[in-house]
C-alpha positions as CSV (number, residue, x, y, z in Angstrom):
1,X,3.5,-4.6,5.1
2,X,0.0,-4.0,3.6
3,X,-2.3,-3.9,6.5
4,X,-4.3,-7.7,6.8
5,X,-7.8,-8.0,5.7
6,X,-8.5,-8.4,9.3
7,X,-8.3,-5.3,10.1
8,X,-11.0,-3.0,8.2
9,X,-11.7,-4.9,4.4
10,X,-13.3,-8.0,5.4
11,X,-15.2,-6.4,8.2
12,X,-16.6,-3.9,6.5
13,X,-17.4,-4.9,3.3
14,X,-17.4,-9.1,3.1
15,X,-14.8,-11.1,1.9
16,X,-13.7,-13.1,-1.6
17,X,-12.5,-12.7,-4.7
18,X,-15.4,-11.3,-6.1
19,X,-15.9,-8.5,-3.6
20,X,-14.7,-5.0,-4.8
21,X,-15.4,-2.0,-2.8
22,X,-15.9,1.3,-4.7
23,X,-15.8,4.5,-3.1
24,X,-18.9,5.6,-5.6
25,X,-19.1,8.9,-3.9
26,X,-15.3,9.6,-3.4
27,X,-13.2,8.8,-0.7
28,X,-14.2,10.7,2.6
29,X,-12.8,11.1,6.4
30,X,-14.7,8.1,7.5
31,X,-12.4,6.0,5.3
32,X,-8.9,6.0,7.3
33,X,-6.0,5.2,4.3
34,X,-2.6,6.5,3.4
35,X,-2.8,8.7,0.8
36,X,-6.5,9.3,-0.1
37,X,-7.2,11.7,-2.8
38,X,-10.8,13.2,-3.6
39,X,-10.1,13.7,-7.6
40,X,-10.4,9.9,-8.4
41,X,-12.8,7.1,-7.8
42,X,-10.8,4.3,-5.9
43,X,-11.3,0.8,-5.9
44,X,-9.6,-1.7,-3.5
45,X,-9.6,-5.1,-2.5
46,X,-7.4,-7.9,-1.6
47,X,-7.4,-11.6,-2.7
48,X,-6.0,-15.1,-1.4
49,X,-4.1,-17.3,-3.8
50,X,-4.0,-19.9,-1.7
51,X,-7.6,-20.0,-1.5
52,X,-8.1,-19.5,-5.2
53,X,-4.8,-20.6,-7.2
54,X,-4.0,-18.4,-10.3
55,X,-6.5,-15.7,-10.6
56,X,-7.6,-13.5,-13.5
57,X,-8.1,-9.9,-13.4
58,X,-9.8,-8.8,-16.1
59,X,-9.7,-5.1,-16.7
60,X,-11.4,-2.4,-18.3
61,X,-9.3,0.2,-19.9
62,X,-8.8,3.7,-19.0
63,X,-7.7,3.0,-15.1
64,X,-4.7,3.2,-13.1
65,X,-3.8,0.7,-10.4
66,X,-1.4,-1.4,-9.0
67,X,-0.7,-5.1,-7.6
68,X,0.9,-5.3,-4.6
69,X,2.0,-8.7,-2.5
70,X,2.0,-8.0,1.3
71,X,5.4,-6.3,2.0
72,X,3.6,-3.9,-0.6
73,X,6.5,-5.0,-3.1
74,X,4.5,-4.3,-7.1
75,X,4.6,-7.8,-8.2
76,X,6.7,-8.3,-11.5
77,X,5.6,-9.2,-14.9
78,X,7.0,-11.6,-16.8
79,X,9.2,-10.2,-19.4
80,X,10.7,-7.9,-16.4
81,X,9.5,-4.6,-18.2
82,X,7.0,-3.8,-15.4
83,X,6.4,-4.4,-11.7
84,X,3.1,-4.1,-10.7
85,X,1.4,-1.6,-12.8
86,X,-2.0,-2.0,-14.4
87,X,-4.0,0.2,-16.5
88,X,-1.9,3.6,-18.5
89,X,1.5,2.4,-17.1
90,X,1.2,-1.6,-17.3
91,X,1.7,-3.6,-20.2
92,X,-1.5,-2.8,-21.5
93,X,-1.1,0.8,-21.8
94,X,-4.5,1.4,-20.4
95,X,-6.6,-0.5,-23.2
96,X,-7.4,-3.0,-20.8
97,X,-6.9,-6.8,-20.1
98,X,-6.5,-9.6,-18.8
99,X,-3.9,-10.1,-15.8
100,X,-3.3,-13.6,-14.3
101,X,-1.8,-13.0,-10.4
102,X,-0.2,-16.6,-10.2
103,X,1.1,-17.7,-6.5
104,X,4.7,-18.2,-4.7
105,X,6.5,-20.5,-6.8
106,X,3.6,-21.2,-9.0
107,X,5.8,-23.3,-11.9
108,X,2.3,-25.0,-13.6
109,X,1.5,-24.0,-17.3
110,X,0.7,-20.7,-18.3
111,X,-2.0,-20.1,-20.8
112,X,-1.1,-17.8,-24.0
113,X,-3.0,-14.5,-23.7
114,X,-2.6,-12.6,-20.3
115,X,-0.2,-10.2,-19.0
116,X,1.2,-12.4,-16.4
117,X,2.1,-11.3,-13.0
118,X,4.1,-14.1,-10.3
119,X,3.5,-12.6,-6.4
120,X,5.8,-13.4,-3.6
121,X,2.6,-14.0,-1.3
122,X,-0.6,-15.1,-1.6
123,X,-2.0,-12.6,0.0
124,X,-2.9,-9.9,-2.8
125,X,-4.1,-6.3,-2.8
126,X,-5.5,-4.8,-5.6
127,X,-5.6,-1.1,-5.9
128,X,-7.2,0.9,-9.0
129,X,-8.2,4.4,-9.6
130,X,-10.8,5.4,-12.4
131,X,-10.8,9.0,-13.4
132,X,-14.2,11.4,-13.8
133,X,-14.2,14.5,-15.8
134,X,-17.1,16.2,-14.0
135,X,-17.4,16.1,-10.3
136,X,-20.8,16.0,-10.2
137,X,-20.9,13.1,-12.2
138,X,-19.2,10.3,-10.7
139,X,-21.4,7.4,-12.3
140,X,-19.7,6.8,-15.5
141,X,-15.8,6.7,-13.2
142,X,-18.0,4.5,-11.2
143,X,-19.4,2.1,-14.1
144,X,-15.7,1.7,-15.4
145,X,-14.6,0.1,-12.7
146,X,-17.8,-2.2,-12.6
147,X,-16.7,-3.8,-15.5
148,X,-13.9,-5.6,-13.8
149,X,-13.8,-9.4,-13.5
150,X,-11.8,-11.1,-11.1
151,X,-12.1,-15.0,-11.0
152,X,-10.2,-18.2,-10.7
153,X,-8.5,-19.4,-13.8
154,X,-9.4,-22.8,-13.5
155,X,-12.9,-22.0,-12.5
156,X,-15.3,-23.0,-15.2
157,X,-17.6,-19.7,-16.1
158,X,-21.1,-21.5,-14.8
159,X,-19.0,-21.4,-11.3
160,X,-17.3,-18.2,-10.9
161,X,-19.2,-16.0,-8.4
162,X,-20.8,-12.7,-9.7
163,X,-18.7,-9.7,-8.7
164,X,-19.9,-7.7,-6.3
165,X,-19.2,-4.1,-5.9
166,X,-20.0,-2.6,-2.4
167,X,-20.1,1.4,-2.0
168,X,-17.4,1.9,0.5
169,X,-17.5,5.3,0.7
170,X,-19.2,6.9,4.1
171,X,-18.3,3.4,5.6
172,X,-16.1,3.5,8.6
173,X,-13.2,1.6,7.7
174,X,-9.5,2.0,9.7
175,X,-6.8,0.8,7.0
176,X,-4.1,2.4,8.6
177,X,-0.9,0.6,9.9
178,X,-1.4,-0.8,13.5
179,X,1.1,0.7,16.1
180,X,-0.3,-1.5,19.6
181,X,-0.3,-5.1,20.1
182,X,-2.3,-5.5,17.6
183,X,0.5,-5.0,14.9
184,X,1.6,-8.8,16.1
185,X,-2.0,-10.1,16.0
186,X,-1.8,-8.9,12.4
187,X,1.7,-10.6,11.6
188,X,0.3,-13.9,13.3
189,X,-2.5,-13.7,11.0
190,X,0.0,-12.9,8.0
191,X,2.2,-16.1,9.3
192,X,-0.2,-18.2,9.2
193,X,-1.5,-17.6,5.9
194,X,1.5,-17.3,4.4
195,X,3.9,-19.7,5.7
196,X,7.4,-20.2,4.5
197,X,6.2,-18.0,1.7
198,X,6.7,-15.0,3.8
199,X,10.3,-14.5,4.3
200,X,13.4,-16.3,4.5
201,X,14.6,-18.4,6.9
202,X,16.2,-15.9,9.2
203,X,13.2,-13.6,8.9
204,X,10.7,-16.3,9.4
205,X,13.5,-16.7,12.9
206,X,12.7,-13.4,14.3
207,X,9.3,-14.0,14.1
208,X,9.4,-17.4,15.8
209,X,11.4,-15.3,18.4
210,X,8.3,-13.8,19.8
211,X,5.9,-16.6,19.3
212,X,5.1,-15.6,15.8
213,X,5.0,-19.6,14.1
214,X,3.0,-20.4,11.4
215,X,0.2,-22.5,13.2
216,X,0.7,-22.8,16.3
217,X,-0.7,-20.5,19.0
218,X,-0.1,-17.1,20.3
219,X,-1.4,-16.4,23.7
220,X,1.5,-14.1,25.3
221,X,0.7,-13.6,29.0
222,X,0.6,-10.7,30.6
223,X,3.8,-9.3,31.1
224,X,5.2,-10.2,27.3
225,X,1.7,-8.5,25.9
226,X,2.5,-5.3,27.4
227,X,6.2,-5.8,26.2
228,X,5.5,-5.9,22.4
229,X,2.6,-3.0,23.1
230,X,5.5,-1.1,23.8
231,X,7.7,-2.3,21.3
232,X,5.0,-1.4,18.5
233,X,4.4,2.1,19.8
234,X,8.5,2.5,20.0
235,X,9.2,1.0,16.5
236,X,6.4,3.5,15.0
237,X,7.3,6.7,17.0
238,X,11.6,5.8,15.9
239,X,10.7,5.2,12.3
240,X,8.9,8.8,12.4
241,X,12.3,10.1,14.2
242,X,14.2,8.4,11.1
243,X,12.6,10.1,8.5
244,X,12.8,13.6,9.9
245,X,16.9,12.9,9.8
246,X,19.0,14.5,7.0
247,X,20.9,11.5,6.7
248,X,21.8,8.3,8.1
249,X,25.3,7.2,9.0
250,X,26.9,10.5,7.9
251,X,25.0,10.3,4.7
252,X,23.2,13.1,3.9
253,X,20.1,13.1,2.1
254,X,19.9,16.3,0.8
255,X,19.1,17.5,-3.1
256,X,21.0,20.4,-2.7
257,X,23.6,20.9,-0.1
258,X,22.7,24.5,0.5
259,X,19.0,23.8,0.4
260,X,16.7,22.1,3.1
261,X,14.6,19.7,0.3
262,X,15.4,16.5,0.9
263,X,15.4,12.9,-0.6
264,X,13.8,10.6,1.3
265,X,13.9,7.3,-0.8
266,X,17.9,8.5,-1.7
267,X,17.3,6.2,-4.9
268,X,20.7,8.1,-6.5
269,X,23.3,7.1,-3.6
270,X,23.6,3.6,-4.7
271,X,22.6,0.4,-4.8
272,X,22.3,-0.6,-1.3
273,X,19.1,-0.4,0.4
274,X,19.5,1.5,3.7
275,X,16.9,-0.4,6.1
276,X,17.1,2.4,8.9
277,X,16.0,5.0,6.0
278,X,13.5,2.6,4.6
279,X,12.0,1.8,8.1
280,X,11.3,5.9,8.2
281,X,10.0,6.7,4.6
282,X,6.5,5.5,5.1
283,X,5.7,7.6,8.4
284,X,6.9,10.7,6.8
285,X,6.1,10.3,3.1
286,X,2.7,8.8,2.1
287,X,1.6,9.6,5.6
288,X,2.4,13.2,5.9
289,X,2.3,14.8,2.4
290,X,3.0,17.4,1.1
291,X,6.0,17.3,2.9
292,X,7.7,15.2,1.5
293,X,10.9,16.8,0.0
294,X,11.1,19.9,2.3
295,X,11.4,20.8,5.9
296,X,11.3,24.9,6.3
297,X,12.8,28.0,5.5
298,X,16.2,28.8,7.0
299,X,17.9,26.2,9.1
300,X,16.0,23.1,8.1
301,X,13.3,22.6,11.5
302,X,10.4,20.4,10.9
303,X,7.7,22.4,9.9
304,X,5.1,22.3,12.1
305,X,1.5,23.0,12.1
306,X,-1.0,24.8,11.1
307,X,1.8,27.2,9.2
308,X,2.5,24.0,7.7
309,X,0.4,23.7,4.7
310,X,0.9,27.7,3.9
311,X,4.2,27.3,4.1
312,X,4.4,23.8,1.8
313,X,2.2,25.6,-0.8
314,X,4.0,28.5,-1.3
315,X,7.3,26.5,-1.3
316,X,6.1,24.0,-3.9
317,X,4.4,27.2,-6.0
318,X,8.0,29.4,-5.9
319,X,11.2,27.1,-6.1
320,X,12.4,24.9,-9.2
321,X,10.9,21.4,-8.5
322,X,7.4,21.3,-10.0
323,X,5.2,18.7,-7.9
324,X,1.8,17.2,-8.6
325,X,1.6,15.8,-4.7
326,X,-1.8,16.5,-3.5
327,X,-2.0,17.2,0.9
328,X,-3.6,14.6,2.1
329,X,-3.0,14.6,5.8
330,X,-3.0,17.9,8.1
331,X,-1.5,16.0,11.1
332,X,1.6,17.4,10.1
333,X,5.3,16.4,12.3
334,X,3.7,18.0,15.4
335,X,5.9,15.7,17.6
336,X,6.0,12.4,19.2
């Protein structure tokens, strides 16, 4: 689930359609994210389609980016070529364009001319990288991205709002997944926004089974509080338990049976999806690099560290797989 504007975005930096933080000076610690890298310029926001109806996204070329409903599923584009992608691998091959986000079971008319992308939420985040050739010069990654327009496609031009483009970078902002109580004060949030867009019926029915109903309160006492605080930290610290498993179910996961490297989205063992295995590749992928594929030398142990990273580098620079994963967390499996 994309972590709610609620918890960092809006706070920090304002809220509408027209607000997109940059990270002018390059993502830094202050900024807490999965997966941050310092060799891009970032841009990131997220929109409400059920505040705006169909929006456009017009976009400058030479970016990369993504567009993401709130289970963080890319949203697909008609003509079922691509899912999510904007920028060098969307449908406009980075030239640019214009990209309308239409809502859950929008079935209105839609106008000739866009690359047309239909979310499962309203709920929207939009994530783009521009990419600077000089480090010391940042501005012209930086003006890219300030070319963006992002505005309601029934809004007449007079009315749109002007974009605005806050620096985010140096700004204390916590983005990361919530693993306390407040994880359920996020899903409310999500609930209510959402509605029966969210899930089906039967996941909309484990919601309701802790008080999670679209619009009506949620004021746990006491005792049921301090329940799901404990559930949250126990569904985080199991998920991380998950994804340092070989397998699940007998299943193993591994590339190479002699080898410790392994597999964690196992996208060649069929087409089931595994929901224990799923529930464990976040923790211990985009949240732990660079180790994603390997454990350690000899019998397979978590590598722990600070060996870690020495040990990951010299792996990824002497066996056969050829990676382009940059570290991006030092907090690496040093136990639960």
């Amino acid at each position: 689930m994309e972590n709610p504007r609620l918890s960092a975005s809006d706070a920090a930096f304002g809220t509408g359609y027209n607000v997109l933080p940059i990270w002018k000076d390059r993502l830094d610690p202050k900024t807490l994210v999965t997966t941050p890298n310092s060799d891009v310029i970032y841009a990131m926001s997220y929109v409400d389609l059920s505040e705006t109806g169909p929006l456009v996204f017009d976009a400058p070329p030479d970016m990369q980016g993504i567009l993401l409903d709130f289970w963080q599923r890319p949203i697909p584009v008609d003509g079922g070529k691509y899912f999510g992608d904007v920028g060098f691998a969307g449908p406009d091959h980075g030239r640019g364009g214009k990209f309308l986000i239409l809502p859950p079971g929008y079935d209105g008319d839609v106008p000739e001319g866009y690359f047309v992308y239909r979310s499962g939420t309203n709920n929207v985040f939009i994530f783009l990288r521009s990419f600077f050739k000089d480090p010391k010069n940042l501005a012209p990654a930086v003006e890219l991205i300030e070319r963006a327009q992002i505005y309601p496609l029934n809004t007449p031009q007079a009315e749109r709002k002007p974009m605005q483009f806050p620096n985010a970078s140096g700004v204390p902002a916590n983005m990361l997944p919530r693993d306390d109580f407040s994880a359920f004060e996020q899903l409310k949030w999500l609930v209510d926004r959402e509605g029966k867009h969210l899930a089906s019926a039967d996941g909309l029915g484990l919601l309701a089974n802790v008080g999670l109903i679209a619009r009506k309160p949620f004021k746990p006492d006491a005792a049921t509080k301090s329940m799901l605080n404990a559930a949250a930290k126990t569904a985080y610290k199991t998920s991380r338990v998950i994804g340092l498993q070989d397998g699940v179910a007998g299943e193993s996961y591994k590339v190479w049976a002699d080898r410790q490297w392994i597999n964690p989205v196992n996208n060649a063992k069929g087409a089931s999806t595994k929901l224990i295995r799923v529930s464990g590749f976040s923790p211990t992928t985009i949240r732990s690099a660079p180790e994603w594929y390997r454990r350690s030398q000899g019998r397979g142990q978590p590598m722990r560290s600070p060996s870690t990273m020495r040990m990951a580098r010299r792996c990824l620079a002497s066996t056969r797989i050829k990676s382009r994963c940059h570290p991006t967390s030092r907090q690496i499996f040093s136990g639960l």
